[in-house]
N, C-alpha and C positions, 0 to 999 in steps of 0.2 A: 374765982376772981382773977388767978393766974391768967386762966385760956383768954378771959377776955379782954388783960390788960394787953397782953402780947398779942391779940389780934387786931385791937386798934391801932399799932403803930406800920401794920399792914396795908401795901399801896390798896388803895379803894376800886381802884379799876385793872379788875385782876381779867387778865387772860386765859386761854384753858389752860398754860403751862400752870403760871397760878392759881386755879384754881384745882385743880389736879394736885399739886404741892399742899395743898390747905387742905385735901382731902383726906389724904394719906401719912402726912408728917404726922400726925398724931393719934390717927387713927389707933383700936389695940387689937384691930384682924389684917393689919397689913404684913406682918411676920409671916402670919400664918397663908396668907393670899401669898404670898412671894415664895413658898414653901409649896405650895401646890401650886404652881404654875412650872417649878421646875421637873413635879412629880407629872403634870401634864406633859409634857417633854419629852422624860423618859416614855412613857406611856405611848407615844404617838412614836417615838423611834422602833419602839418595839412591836407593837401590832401594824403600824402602817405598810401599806402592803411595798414590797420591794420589786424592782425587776429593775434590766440594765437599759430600756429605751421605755420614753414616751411612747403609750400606743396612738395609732396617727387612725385616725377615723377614715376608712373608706368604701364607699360604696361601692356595689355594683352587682350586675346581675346576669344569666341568662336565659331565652326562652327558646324552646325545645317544641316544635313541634311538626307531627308526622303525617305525612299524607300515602299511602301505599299505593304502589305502581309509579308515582309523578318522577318525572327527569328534574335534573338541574335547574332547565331553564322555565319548567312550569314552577317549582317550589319557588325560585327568584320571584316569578309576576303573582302568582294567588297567596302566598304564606308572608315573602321577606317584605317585600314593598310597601301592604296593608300594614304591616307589624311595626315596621320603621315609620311610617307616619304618623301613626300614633303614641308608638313611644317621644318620640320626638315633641310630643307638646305636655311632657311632663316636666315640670321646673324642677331645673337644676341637672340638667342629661348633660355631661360633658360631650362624651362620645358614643358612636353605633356603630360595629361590628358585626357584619351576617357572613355568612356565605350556605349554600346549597348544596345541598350532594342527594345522593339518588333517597327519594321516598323521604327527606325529612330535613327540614329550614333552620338556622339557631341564627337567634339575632344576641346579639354580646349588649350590656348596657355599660357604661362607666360614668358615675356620677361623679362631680366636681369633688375635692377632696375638702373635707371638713361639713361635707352632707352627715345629716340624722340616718343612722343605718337603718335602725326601724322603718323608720318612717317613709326612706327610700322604697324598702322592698316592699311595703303596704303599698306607696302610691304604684310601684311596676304591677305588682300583683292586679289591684284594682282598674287600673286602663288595661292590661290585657283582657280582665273577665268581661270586663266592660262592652266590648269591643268584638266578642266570640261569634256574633253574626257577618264579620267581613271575611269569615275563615271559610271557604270552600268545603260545599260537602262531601261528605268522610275522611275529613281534616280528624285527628286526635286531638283529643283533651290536650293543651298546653301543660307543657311540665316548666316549672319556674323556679330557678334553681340560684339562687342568691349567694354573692358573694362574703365570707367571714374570715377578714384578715387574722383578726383576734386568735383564730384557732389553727390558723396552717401556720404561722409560724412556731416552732419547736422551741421551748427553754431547758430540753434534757436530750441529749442523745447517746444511747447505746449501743458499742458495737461487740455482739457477738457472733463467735466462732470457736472451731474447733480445735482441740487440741492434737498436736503432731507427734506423729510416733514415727523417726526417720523418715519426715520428710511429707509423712501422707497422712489425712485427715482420720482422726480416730470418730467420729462420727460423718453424716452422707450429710451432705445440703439438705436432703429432703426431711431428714430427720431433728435437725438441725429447726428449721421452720416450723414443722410442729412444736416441739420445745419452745420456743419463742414467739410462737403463736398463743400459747395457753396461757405465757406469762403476760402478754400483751393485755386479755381480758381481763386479769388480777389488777394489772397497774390501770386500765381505766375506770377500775369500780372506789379509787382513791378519791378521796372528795375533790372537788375544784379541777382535778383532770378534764379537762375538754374533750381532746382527741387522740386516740395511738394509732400511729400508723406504722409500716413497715417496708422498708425497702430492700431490695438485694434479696430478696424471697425466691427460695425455688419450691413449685410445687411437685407432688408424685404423682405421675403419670408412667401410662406405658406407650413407650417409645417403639414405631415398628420399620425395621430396616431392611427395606427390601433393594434383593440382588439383582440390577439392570439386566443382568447375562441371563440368570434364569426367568424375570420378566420377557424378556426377547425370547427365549429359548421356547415357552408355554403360550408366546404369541397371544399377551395379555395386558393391558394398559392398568395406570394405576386410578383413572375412572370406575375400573370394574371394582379393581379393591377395595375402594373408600366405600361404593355403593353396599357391597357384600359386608363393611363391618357396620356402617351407619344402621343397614336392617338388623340387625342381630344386639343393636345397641337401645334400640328404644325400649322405656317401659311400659309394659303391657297393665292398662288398668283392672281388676277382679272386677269379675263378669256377675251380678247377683242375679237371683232367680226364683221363683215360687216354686215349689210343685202341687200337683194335688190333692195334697194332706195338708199344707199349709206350711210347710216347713223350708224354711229359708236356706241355700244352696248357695255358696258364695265360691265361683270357679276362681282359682289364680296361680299365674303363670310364672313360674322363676324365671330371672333374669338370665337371658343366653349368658351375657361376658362377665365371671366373676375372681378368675383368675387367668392365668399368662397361657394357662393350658388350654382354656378354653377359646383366647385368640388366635393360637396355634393352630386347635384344628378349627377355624371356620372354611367354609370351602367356596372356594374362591371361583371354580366352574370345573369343567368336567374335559379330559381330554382322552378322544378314543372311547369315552362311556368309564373310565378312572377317577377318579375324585383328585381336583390339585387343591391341596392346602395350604394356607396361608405359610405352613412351616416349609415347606419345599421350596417358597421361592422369595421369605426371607429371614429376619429372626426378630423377636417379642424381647424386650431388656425392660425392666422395670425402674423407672430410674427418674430424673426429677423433666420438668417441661424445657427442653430444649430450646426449644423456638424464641423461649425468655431468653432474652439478649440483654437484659438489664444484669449489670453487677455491682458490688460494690468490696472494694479490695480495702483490704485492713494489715498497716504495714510496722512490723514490730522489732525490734533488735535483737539480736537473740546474744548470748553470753560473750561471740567473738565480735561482737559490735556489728554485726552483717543484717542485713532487713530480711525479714520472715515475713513472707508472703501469705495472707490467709481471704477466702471469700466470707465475708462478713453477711450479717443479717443485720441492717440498722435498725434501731427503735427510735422512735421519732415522739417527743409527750410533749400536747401544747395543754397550756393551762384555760381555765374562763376568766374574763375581763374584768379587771380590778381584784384580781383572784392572787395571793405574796407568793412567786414566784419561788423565794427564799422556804416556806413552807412545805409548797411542795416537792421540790427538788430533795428534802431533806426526807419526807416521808416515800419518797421512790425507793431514795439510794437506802432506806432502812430496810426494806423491802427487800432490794438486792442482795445489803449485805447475809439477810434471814437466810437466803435462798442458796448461797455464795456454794456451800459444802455439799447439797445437790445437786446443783450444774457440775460441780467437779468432779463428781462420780459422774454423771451422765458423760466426762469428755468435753462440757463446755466450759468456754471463759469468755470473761466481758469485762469492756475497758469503756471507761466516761467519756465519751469525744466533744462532749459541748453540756455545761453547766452555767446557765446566767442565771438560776440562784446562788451559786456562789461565786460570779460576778461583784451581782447586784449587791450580796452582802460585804461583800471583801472591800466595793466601794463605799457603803455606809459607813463602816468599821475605818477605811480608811480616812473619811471625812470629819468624823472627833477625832481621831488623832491630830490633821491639821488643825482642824478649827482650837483645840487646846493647845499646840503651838503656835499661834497666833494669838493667843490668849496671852500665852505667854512673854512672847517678843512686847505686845500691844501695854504689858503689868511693869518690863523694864525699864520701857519708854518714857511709861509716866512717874514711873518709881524717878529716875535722872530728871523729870520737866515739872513736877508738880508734886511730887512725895509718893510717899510707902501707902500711907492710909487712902489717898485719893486712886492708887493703883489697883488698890485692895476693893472699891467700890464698883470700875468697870468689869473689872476680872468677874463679879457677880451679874453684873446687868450685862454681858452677851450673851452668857446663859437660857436668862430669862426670855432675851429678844427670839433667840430662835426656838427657844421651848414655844411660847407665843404662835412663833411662825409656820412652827410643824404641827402644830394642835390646830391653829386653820386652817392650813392644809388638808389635816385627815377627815375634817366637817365638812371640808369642800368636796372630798373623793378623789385627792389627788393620790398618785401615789409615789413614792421615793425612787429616783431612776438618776439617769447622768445628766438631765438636763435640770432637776430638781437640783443636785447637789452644784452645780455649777453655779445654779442663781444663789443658793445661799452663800458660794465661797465667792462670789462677784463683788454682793452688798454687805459682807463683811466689814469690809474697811472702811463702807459709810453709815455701819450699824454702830459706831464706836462715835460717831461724832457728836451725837445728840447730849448723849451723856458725857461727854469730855468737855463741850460746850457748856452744861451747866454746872459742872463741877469746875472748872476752870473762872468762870463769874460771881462762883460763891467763895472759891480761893481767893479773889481781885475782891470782893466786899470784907473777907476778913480782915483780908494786910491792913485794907482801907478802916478797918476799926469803927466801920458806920454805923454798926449795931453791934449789941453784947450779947442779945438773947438769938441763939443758933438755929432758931427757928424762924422768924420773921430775918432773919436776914439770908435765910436759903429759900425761903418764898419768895422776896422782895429779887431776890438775884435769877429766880427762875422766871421769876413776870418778867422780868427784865429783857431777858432774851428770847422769849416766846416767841412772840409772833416774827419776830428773822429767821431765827430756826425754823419755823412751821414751815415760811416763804421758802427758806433753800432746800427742804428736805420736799416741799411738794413738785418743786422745778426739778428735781431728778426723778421725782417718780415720773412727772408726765413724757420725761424722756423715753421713760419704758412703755409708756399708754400704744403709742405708733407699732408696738408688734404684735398687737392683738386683730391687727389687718393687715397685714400679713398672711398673703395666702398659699394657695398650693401645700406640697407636703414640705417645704421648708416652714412656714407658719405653725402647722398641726405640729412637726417636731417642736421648737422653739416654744410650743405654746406656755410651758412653764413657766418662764422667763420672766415674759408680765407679771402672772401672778406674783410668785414668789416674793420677787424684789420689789413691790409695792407695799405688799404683807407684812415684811421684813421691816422696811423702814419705819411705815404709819406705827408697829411694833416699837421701834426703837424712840420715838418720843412719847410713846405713852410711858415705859420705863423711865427714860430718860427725867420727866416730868412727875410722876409718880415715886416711885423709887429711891433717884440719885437722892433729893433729898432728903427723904426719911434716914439712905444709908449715912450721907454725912452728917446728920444730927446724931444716929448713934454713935458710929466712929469718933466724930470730930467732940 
């Protein structure tokens, strides 16, 4: 008799702020709904995947292919030209990049940014196979070689190198690389790992230095040389054979070059009817590939604050798409640290050079800190404008707004980065208004003493202001609507923005309507 005395004195033409108020004022699973939307929250902060950038969707591709014997200017007219005009009528090609070089064409693709990557490399794919009869014969098979941002960028990098004993490396470059080679397969077989690459590598080869004077002196060019080690480098396939009885014969030949003494003595020609060998006119050093001119220098301080000089091997780990950055960066470095006390016997060490898992995290962590200082300043506020108990009500419902907002976010597959966290600390300070607005009208219906039962006058106070709040709270989301067209990779970055801060607020009147008054009927 209670509920339906006090619902008749209820305006009749309730709006959703009031009807929402009607649903939840008295409802006896609204505690409990308000209790698991915060456990929502948590839940989404903690699995939702982290990283320090939106990834920005880009397309693009290349196509590879080989004609043997042709020039330049035949691969331009038979290969490039046919290939660019039909790539050219696939929707959505930004841009075409070829050029030609002897025996084989590459046309570059670049599709508009915010293209479907799948779908890109299916449609490239499909117009070239399509099309494989405008290709001259004894054209190769097209190789199609697709662009994936997602994985060349690196969210870990490791630089290792050697340890110094006065001054000079206690391990060789080349040894060095294999070590860091072996470990590279271990850390790509980590789940969500994409890709390890490696840079500043030197390989083991042997190095051969030959002497100008005694080249001149043996009236010998370094033609003859390369000819004389190339023959003696090939490997000879087993020869098989029947014989007479049936029995299977399988001839096979060892490899001429298997160590440094074996390139020594190959013989290089003959002078006077004497054998000259390789080793007379120059010398065999077994040592890493020279001709690699790539390095990568790793610079350290040493106890008299002076820089120590060391050649590094980077390690490069990109992760897969939508794959917590945070996760894995954290199961590497566990990895590493397993590992730490046998690199140190081996003479290795290794230093973090680039971690945006713990970026990414450092900025989530950093973003409850503010947003609970802001909570705070926001509970002062109202503690000095409106009381203790009405402070003590928003302090609850920002919570809830972005618990809300992080939970549709993680349905949607977004994931937690610096553009994510900026739209929530953006619409912060108009996620508070919803709720300050109806708590502040249920304030103004108290003083006013228009009603005694605290229900029908935090209904009656929330119809009230509905539908003006709804209007100003939708005129700032449609402000945000305009960057979702937004193109280019300023758009694709930004693209959080929209979302988030629409999320956020539609979020913050259903609280605001739902919530605020249940909270002030208990408190008050």
């Amino acid at each position: 008799m209670k509920n339906k005395e006090y619902k008749s004195r209820i305006d009749k033409n309730l709006n959703i702020a009031g009807k929402l108020s009607l649903a939840f004022i008295e409802h006896p699973l609204t505690f409990i709904f308000g209790i698991f939307i915060l456990a929502l929250g948590y839940i989404s902060l903690e699995f939702m995947p982290r990283e320090e950038n939106p990834q920005i969707k880009v397309s693009g591709g290349a196509v590879i292919v080989a004609l043997r014997g042709a020039n330049p200017s035949e691969i331009q007219k038979v290969i490039i030209e046919p290939l660019e005009q039909k790539i050219k009528e696939i929707k959505g090609v930004e841009h075409i990049y070829s050029y030609a070089k002897d025996s084989v064409g590459i046309v570059q693709v670049q599709y508009y940014i915010g293209q479907n990557k799948e779908m890109s490399n299916l449609k490239l794919y499909d117009q070239v196979m399509r099309n494989m009869d405008l290709m001259p014969s004894g054209a190769m098979p097209p190789i199609i070689k697709t662009m994936d941002i997602d994985t060349d960028i690196p969210i870990l990098t490791v630089a290792f190198y050697s340890k110094k004993l006065n001054g000079k490396d206690l391990i060789s470059q080349t040894n060095l690389y294999k070590e860091v080679n072996k470990i590279s397969k271990k850390i790509n077989k980590i789940n969500n790992v994409s890709l390890v690459d490696l840079k500043g590598e030197k390989k083991e080869q042997y190095n051969i230095l030959i002497d100008a004077n005694k080249l001149s002196a043996y009236n010998l060019s370094l033609n003859q040389i390369m000819k004389q080690i190339k023959a003696l480098s090939y490997q000879t396939p087993n020869i098989k054979g029947n014989t007479k009885s049936g029995e299977l014969i399988v001839f096979g030949i060892k490899q001429a070059i298997n160590s440094k003494k074996d390139i020594d003595n190959i013989i290089i020609s003959y002078n006077n009817n004497i054998a000259v060998y390789l080793k007379d006119i120059g010398k065999v050093r077994r040592y890493y590939d020279i001709q690699n001119k790539k390095e990568a220098i790793f610079y350290k301080k040493d106890k008299n604050g002076n820089f120590e000089e060391s050649n590094q091997i980077t390690l490069m780990i990109s992760k897969l798409k939508s794959s917590n950055s945070v996760v894995i960066s954290k199961k590497v470095l566990s990895f590493l640290n397993n590992i730490k006390d046998d690199l140190s016997k081996k003479n290795i060490s290794f230093s973090i050079t680039r971690n945006d898992g713990y970026v990414a995290n450092d900025a989530v962590n950093s973003l409850v800190q503010n947003l609970l200082i802001s909570i705070i300043i926001i509970a002062i506020l109202l503690m000095l404008t409106l009381g203790i108990k009405e402070a003590m009500i928003v302090c609850v419902a920002v919570p809830m707004i972005l618990s809300l907002t992080l939970f549709t976010g993680f349905l949607l597959g977004e994931t937690i980065n610096r553009i994510t966290l900026f739209a929530l600390l953006v619409s912060l300070g108009m996620l508070v208004d919803a709720a300050i607005i109806v708590i502040e009208n249920i304030h103004r219906h108290k003083k006013l003493a228009k009603e005694d039962d605290i229900r029908v006058l935090t209904i009656n106070a929330s119809n009230e202001i509905g539908n003006a709040t709804n209007i100003a709270t939708i005129a700032i989301i449609m402000t945000f609507i305009p960057m979702f067209f937004v193109g280019g990779m300023m758009g694709q970055f930004m693209n959080p923005l929209p979302i988030f801060v629409p999320i956020a607020l539609f979020m913050s009147l259903f609280v605001a309507y739902a919530f605020t008054p249940y909270l002030m009927k208990k408190i008050l």
